[in-house]
C-alpha positions as CSV (number, residue, x, y, z in Angstrom):
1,X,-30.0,-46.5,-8.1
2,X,-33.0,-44.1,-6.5
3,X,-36.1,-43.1,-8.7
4,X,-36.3,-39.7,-6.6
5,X,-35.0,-36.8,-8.2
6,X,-32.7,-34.6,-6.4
7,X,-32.3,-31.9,-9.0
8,X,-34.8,-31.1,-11.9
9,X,-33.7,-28.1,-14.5
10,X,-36.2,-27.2,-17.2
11,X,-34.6,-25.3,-20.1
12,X,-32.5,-23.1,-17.6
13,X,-30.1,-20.4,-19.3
14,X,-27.9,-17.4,-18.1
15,X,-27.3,-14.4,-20.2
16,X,-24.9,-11.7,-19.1
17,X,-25.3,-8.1,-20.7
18,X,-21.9,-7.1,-22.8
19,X,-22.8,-3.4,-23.3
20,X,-25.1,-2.1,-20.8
21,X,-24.4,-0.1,-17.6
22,X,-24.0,-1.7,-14.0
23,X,-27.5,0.2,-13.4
24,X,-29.2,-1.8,-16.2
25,X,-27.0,-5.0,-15.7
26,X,-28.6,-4.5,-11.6
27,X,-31.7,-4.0,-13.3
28,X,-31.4,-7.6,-16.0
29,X,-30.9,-9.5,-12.5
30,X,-34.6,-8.7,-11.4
31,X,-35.9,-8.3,-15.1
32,X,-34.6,-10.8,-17.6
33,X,-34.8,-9.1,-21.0
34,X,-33.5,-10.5,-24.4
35,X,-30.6,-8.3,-25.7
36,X,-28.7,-9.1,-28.9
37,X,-25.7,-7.6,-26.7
38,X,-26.6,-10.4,-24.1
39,X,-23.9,-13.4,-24.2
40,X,-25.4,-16.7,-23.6
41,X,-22.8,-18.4,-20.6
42,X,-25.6,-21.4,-20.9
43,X,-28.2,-22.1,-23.5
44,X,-31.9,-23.8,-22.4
45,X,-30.4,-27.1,-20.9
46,X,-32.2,-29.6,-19.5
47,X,-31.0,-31.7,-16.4
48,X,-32.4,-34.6,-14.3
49,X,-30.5,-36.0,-11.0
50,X,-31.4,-38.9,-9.0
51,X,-29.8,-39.8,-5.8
52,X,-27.2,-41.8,-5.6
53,X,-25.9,-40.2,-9.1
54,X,-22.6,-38.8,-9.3
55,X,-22.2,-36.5,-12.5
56,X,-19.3,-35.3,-13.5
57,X,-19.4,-32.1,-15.8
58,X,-16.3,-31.8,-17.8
59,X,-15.7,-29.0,-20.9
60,X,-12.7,-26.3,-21.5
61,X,-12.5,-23.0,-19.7
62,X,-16.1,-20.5,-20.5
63,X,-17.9,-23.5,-21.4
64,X,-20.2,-23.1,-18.4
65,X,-19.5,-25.3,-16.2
66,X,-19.5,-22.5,-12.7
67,X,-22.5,-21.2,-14.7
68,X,-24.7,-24.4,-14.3
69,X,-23.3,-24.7,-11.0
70,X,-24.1,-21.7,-9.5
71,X,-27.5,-21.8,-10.7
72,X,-28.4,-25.1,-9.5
73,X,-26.8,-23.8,-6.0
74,X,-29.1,-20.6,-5.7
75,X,-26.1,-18.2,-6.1
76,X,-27.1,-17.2,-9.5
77,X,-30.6,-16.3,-10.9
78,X,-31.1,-18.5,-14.4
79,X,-32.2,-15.8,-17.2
80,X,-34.6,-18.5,-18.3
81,X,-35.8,-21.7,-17.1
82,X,-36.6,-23.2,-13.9
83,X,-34.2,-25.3,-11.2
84,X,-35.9,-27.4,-8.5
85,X,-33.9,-29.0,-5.6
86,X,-34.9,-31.3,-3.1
87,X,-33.0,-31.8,0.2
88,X,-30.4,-30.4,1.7
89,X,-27.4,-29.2,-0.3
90,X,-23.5,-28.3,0.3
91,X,-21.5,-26.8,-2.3
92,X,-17.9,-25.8,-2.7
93,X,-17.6,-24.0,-5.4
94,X,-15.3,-20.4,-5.5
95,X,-11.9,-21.1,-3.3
96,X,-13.1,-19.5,-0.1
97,X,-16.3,-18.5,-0.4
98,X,-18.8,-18.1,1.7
99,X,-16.0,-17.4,4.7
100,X,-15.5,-13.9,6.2
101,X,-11.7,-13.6,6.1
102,X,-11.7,-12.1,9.5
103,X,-13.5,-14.7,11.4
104,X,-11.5,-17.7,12.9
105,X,-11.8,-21.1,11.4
106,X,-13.9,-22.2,14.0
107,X,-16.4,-18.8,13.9
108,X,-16.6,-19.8,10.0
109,X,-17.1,-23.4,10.4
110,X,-20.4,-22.2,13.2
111,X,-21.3,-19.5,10.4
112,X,-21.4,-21.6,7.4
113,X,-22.9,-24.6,9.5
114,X,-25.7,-22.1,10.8
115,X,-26.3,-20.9,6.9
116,X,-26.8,-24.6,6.0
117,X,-29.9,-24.8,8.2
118,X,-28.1,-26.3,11.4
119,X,-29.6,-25.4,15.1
120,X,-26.8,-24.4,17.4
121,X,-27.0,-28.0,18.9
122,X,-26.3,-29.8,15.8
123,X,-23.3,-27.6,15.0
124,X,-21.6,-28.2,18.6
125,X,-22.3,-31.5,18.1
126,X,-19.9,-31.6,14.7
127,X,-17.4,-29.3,15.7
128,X,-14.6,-32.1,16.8
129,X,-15.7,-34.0,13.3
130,X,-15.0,-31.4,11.5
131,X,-11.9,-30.0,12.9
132,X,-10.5,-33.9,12.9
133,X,-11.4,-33.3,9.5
134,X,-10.0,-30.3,8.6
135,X,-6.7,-31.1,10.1
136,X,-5.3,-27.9,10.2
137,X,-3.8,-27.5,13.5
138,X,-3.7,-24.5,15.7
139,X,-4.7,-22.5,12.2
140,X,-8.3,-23.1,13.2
141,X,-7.9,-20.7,16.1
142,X,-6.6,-17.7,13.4
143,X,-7.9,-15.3,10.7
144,X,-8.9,-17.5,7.6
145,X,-7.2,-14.4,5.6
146,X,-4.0,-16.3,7.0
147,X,-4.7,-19.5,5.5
148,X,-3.2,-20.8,2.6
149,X,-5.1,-22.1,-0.3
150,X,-4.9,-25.7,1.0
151,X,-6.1,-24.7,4.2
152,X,-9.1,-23.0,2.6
153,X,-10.1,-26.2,1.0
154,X,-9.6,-28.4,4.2
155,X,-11.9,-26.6,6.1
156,X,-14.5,-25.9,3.5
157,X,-14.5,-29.6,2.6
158,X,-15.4,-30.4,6.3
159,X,-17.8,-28.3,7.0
160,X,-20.0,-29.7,3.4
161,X,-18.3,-33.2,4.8
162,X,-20.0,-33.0,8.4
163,X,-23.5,-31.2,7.8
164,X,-25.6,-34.2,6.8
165,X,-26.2,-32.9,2.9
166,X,-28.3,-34.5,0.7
167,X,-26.6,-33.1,-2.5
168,X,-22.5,-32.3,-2.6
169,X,-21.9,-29.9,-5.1
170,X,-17.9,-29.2,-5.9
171,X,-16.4,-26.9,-8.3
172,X,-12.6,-28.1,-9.2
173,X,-11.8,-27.3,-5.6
174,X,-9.7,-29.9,-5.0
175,X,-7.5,-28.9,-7.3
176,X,-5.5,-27.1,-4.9
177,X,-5.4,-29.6,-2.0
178,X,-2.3,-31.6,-1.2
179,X,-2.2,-35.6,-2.4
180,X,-2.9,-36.7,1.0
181,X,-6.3,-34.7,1.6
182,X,-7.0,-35.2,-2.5
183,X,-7.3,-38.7,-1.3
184,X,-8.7,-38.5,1.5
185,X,-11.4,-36.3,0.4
186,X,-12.1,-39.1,-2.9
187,X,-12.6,-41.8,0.3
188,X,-15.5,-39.8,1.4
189,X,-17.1,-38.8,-1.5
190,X,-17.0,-42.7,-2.6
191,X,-18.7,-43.4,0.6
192,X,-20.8,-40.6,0.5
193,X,-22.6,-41.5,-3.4
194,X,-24.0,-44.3,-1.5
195,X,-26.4,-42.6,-0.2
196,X,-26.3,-39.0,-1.4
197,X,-26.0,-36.8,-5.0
198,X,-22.8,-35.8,-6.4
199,X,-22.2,-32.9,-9.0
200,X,-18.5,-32.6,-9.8
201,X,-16.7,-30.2,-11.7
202,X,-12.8,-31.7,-13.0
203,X,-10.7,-31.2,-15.4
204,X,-9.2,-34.6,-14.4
205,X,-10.7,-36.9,-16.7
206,X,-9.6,-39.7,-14.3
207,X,-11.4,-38.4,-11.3
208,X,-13.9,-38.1,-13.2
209,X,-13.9,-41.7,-14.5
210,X,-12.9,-43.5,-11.2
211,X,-15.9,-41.5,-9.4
212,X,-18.5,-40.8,-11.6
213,X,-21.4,-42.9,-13.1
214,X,-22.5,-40.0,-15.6
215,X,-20.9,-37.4,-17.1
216,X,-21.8,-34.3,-19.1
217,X,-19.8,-32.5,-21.3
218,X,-20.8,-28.7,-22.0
219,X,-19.5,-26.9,-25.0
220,X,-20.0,-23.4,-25.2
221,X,-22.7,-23.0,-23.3
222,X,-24.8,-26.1,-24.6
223,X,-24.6,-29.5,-23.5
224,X,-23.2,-31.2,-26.5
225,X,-23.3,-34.6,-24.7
226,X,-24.4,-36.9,-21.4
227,X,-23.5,-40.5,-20.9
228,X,-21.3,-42.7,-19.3
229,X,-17.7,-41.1,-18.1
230,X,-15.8,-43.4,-20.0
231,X,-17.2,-42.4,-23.5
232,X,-17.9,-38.9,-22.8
233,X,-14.4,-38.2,-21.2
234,X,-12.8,-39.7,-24.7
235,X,-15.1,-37.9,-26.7
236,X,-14.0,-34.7,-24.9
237,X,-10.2,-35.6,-25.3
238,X,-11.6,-35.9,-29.3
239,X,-12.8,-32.6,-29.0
240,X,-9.8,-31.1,-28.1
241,X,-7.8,-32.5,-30.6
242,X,-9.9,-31.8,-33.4
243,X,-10.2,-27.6,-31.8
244,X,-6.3,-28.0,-31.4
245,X,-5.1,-28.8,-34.9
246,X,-8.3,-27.2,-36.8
247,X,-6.0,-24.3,-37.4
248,X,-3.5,-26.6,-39.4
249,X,-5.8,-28.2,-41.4
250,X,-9.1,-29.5,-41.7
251,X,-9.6,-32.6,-39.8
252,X,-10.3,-35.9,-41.6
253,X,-11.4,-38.7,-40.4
254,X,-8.3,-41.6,-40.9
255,X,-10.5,-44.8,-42.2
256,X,-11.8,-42.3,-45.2
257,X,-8.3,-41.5,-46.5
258,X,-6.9,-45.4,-46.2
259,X,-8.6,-48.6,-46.3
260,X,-8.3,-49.0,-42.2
261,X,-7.7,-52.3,-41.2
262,X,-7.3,-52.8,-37.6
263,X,-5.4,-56.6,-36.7
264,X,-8.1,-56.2,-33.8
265,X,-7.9,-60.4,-32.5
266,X,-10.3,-59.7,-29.5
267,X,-13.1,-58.8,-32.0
268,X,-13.8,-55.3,-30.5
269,X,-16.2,-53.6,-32.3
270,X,-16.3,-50.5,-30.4
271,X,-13.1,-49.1,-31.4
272,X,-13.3,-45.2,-32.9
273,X,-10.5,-43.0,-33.9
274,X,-9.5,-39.4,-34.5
275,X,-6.7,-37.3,-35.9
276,X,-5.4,-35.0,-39.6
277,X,-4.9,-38.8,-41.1
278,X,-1.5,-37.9,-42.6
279,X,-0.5,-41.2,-40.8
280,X,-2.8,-44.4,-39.8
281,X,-2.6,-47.3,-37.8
282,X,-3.3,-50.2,-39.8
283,X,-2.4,-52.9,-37.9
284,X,-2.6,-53.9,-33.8
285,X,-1.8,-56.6,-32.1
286,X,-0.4,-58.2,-29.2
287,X,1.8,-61.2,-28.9
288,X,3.9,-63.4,-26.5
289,X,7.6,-64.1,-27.0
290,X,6.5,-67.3,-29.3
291,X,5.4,-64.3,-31.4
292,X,1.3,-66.0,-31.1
293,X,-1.3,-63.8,-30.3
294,X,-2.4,-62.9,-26.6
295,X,-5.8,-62.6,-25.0
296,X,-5.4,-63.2,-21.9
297,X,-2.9,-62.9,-19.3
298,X,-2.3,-64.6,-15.6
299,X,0.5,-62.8,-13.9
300,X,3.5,-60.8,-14.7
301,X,3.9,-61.7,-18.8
302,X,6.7,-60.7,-20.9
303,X,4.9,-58.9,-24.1
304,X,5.5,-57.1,-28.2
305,X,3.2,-54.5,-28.9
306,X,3.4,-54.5,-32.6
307,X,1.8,-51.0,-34.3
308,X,2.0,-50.6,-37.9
309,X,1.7,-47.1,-39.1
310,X,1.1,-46.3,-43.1
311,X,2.5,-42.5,-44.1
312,X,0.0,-40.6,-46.2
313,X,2.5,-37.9,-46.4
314,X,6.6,-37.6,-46.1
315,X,7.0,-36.7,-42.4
316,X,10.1,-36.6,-40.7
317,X,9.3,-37.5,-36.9
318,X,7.1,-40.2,-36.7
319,X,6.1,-40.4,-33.1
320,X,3.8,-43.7,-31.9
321,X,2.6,-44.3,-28.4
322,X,-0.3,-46.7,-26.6
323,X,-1.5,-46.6,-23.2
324,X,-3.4,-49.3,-20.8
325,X,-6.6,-48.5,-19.2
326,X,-9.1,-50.2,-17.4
327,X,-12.9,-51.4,-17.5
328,X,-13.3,-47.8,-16.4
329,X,-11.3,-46.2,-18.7
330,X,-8.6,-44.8,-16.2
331,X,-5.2,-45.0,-18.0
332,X,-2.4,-47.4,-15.5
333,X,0.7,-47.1,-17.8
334,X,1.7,-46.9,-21.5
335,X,4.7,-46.1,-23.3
336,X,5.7,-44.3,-26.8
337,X,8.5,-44.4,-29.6
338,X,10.3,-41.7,-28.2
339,X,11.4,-43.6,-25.4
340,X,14.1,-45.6,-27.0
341,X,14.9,-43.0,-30.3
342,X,15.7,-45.5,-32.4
343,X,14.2,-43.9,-35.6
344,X,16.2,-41.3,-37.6
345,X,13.3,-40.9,-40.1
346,X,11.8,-39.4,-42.6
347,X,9.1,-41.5,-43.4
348,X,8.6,-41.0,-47.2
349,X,4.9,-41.0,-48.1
350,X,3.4,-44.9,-48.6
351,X,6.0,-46.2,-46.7
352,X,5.0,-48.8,-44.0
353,X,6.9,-48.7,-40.3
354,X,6.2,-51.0,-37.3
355,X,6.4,-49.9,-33.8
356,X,7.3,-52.8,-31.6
357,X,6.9,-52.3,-28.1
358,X,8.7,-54.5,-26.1
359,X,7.3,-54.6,-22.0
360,X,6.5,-56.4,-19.4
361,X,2.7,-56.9,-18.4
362,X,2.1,-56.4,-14.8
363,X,0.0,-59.1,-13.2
364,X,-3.4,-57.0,-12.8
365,X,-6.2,-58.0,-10.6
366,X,-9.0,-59.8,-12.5
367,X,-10.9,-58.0,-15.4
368,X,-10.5,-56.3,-18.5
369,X,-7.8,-54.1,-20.0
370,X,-8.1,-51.9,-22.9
371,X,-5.0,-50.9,-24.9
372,X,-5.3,-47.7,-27.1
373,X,-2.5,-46.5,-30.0
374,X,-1.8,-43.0,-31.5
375,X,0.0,-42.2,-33.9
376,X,1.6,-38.4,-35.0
377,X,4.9,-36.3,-35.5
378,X,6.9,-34.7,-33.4
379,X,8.0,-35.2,-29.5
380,X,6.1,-36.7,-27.0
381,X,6.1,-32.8,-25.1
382,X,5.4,-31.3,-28.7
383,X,3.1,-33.3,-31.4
384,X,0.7,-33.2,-34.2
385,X,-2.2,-36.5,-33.8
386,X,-2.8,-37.6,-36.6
387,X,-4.1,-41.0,-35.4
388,X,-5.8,-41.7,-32.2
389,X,-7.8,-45.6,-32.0
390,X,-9.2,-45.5,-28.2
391,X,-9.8,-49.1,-27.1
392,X,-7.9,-51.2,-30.2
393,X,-7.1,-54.3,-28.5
394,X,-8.0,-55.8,-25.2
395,X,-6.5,-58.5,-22.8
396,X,-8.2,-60.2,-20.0
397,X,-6.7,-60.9,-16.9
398,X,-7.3,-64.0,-15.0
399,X,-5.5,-63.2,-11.9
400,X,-7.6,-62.9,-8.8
401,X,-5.6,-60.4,-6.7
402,X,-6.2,-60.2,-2.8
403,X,-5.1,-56.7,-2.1
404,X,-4.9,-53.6,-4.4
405,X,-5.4,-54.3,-8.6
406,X,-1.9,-55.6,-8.9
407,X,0.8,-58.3,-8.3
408,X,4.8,-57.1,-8.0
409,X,7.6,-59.6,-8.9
410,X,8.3,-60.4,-5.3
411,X,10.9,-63.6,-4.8
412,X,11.2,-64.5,-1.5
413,X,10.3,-63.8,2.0
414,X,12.8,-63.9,5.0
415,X,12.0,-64.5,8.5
416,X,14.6,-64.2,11.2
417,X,13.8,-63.5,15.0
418,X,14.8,-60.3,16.8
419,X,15.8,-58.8,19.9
């Protein structure tokens, strides 16, 4: 990882006016003033980007996430504080922008290029890169008010892709982009944080784990927390619990209403939990079909996921899940009690009820696996958490795997000669 910074922000902020006229509001843009009408979209944060990061910002709708962006990219004047950048950078922020809707794909791929600091040489020089690119066929030739929403973001994701940035700045744009050019476009932005900067905007915590080697997770206007994705994409789905059940009572943490007890075998320490409490997890643990306890795997294994959950109140639809993620904290598979129904419930409060999961354990490529449990009430389309353990048990995988991160029961293989 680079020492030189690629983007320095010193206590930058963005107020917009609530009350005043679009005169005055005109007027705020060229003289800041401090209003107690003003609303605060982001508060004095502080930012520091090396190359070769790639940060991925991740918090709910009006947290100010386009805010920070559109500062950093020039678009928007910071109320307070100061940005610097250094070298050359691409952003694709608003679907669209930056294209005059009557132009041609190719007379807005020579205008953007041409706004991006690009002689006329260096832009004829790109043009079949980034139409190979785009992939849009004979669309390229017509009106991008013609285009479809996909075909917005192929095109603006070329042009950025083909002008030799420094610094890629994207705002959930490729949201909207079919599987195939989603892909495509992660291959090139995995090859391009290599070299380059990367600020991404997601509200797919797994992008933003499988890309990202920082993340930052704005609340309100404030950066509540920076770190590594993994953590700060958990604490975010902690966040959102705790805002969506606030309103049915206050939330408590689990291990303070019951002594909590995890059966964690692997002697993870790092293990942290979440939910109302009026259910716990006590008990986690993995085991082969000798019923002994498993830490490590080498192929395709035949498993029990036992869960034990106590009731802290009478509930009548006890719902209990887990799911399996990797070193980086994306989630591969998982499973929950509502799969096989076999509960008719209520569970009286004190009572005791195990959850036994039995599965088979693909043969993963070599590494670590981290298995989290919940626990709540209701359906798996409709519940209440009322305990969430990320990271409760872990299993190691000793199986070196050639191509892709795993192995598939595969018996024989038939040769026979054609015609």
């Amino acid at each position: 990882m680079s020492s030189e910074v690629m983007i320095a922000a010193q206590g930058i902020g963005k107020a917009f006016s609530l009350s005043a006229s679009p005169l005055r509001q005109l007027m705020a843009q060229v003289i800041p003033s401090k209003n107690k009408q003003d609303f605060w979209a982001l508060q004095a944060l502080d930012l520091t980007i090396h190359r070769g990061d790639v940060v991925g910002v991740i918090g709910q709708n009006g947290s100010g996430k386009s805010t920070l962006l559109q500062m950093i990219c020039g678009t928007l004047k910071p109320s307070c504080g100061e940005v610097q950048v250094h070298g050359r950078l691409a952003a694709l922020l608003e679907l669209g922008a930056g294209f005059n809707p009557n132009f041609t794909g190719w007379e807005n791929i020579k205008l953007s290029a041409a706004l991006y600091g690009l002689s006329t040489k260096e832009i004829e020089n790109k043009l079949s890169a980034i139409e190979e690119f785009a992939d849009i066929g004979e669309f390229i030739d017509k009106p991008v008010k013609t285009y479809s929403s996909g075909m917005f973001v192929r095109l603006a994701f070329a042009v950025i892709a083909n002008i030799d940035a420094d610094i890629l700045v994207i705002d959930e744009a490729l949201a909207v982009g079919d599987v195939f050019f989603t892909q495509k476009c992660m291959r090139f932005l995995k090859t391009f944080s290599q070299q380059g900067t990367i600020l991404f905007v997601s509200h797919d915590s797994a992008s933003v784990v499988s890309l990202c080697n920082k993340a930052i997770l704005l609340e309100h206007g404030k950066m509540l927390a920076m770190g590594d994705p993994k953590t700060i994409t958990e604490y975010y789905l902690k966040r959102q619990y705790e805002r969506q059940q606030e309103q049915l009572t206050p939330v408590t943490e689990p291990a303070a209403l019951h002594n909590l007890e995890i059966s964690d075998i692997s002697s993870n320490d790092k293990s942290h939990d979440f939910g109302l409490g009026g259910v716990v997890i006590t008990s986690c643990a993995v085991m082969d079909e000798k019923g002994l306890p498993v830490l490590q795997i080498n192929g395709i294994t035949k498993l029990h996921l036992s869960i034990r959950i106590l009731a802290k109140k009478t509930i009548n639809q006890p719902l209990v899940g887990f799911s399996v993620k990797d070193r980086f904290g994306q989630i591969l598979f998982g499973g929950n009690s509502e799969q096989s129904n076999t509960w008719t419930g209520p569970l009286q409060s004190g009572q005791a009820l195990e959850a036994r999961f039995d599965f088979t354990f693909p043969g993963l490529t070599l590494g670590d696996y981290m298995i989290s449990v919940a626990a709540g009430v209701g359906t798996a389309q409709e519940h209440v958490m009322h305990h969430w353990i990320h990271d409760a048990y872990s299993i190691r995988s000793s199986l070196p795997i050639q191509s892709g991160i795993m192995e598939i029961p595969l018996d024989q293989v038939h040769f026979k000669l054609v015609e």
